[in-house]
C-alpha positions in Angstrom: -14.4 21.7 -1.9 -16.2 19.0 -4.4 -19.7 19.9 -2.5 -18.9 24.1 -2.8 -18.6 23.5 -6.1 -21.5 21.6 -6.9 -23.6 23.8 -5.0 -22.4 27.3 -5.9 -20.7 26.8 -9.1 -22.0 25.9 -12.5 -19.0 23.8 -12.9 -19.5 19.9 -13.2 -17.4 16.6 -12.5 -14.8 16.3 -14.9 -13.9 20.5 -14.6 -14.5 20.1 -10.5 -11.1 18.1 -10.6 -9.2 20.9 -12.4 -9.4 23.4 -8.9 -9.6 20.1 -6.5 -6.1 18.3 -7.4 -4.5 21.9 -7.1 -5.9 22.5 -4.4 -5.5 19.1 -2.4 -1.3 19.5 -3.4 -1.4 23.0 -2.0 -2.6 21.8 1.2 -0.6 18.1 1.4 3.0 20.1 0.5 2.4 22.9 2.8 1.8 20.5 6.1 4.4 18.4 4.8 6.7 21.2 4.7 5.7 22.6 8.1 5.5 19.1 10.0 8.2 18.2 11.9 10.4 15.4 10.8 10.2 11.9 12.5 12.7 11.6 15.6 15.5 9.1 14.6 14.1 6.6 17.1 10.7 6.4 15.9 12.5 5.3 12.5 14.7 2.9 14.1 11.7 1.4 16.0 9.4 1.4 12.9 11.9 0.1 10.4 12.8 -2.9 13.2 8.7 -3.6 12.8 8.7 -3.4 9.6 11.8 -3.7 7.4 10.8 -1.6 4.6 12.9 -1.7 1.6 14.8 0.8 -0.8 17.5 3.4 -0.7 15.5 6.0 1.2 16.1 4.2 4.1 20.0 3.8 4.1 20.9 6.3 6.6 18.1 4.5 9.5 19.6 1.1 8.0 23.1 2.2 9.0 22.1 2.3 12.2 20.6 -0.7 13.1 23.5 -3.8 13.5 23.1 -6.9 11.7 20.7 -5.1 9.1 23.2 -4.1 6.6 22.5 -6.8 3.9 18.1 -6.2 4.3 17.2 -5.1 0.5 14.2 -5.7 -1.6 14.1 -9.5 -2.7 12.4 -11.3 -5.6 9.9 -12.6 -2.6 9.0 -9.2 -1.7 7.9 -8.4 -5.5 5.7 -11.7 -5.6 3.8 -10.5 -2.1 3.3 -7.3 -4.1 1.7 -8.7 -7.2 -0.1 -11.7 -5.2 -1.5 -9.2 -2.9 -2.6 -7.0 -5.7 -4.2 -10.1 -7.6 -5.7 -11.3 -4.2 -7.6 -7.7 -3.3 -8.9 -7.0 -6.7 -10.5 -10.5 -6.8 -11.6 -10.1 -3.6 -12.9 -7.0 -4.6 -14.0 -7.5 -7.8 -16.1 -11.1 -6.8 -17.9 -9.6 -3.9 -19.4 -7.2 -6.8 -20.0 -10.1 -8.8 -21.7 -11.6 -6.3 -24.2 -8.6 -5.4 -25.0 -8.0 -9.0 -26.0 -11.9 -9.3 -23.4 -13.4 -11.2 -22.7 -16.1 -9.0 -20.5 -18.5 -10.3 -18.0 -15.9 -11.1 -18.3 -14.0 -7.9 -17.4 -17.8 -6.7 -14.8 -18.1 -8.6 -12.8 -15.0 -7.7 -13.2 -15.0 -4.5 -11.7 -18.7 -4.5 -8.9 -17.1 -6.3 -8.3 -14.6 -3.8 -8.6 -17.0 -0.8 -6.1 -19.1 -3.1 -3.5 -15.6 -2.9 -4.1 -15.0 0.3 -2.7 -18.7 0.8 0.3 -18.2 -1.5 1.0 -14.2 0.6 1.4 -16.7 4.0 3.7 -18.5 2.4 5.5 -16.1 0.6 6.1 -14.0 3.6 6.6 -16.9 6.4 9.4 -18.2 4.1 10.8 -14.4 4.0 10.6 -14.8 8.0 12.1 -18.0 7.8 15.2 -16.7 5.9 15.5 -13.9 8.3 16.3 -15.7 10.7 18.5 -18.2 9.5 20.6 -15.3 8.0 
């Protein structure tokens, strides 16, 4: 839609995103709201991969023995911000690095190897209490 615009319209960036956000809702509700729901199963199975978190998933929780007390711990929030810190250094250094300030680029990406780091630990102590409890 961004491209039809720009080629047949007179209507530039800022404007474009006025029909394209409208537009991309339309689309995302209306094959949400014709799409099938999930089997039961498949959200048994993915929630025993993956043990997501929050009160959306209290009926697929109920289901599953031995996971009644699995809620969203303090660890869980500092893998979130860690993670966050960790990809926009990565991101941000890599940058720094093609535009030729060196040490900096250095420097953040040490800082995101250094989350990365703290994420393993974060999340094999999370394992680690898992399976103790």
């Amino acid at each position: 839609m961004s491209a039809y615009l720009a080629l047949f319209t007179s209507i530039e960036f800022p404007q474009t995103l006025l029909y394209i956000i409208p537009v991309s809702v339309g689309v995302w509700l209306t094959v949400t709201i014709l799409t099938p729901p999930v089997s039961t199963e498949k959200l048994i199975e993915f929630y025993k991969l993956v043990r997501p978190g929050g009160p959306g998933w209290k009926r697929i929780r109920a289901l599953i023995p031995g996971t009644e007390n699995d809620r969203i711990e303090l660890s869980n929030l500092k893998g979130f911000i860690v993670s966050v810190i960790a990809i926009y250094s990565a991101l941000i250094g890599i940058g720094k690095l093609i535009l030729g300030n060196k040490f900096v680029g250095v420097l953040l990406l040490c800082i995101s190897c250094l989350m990365g780091y703290l994420i393993y630990k974060v999340f094999t102590e999370t394992e680690a209490q898992q399976v103790a409890g």
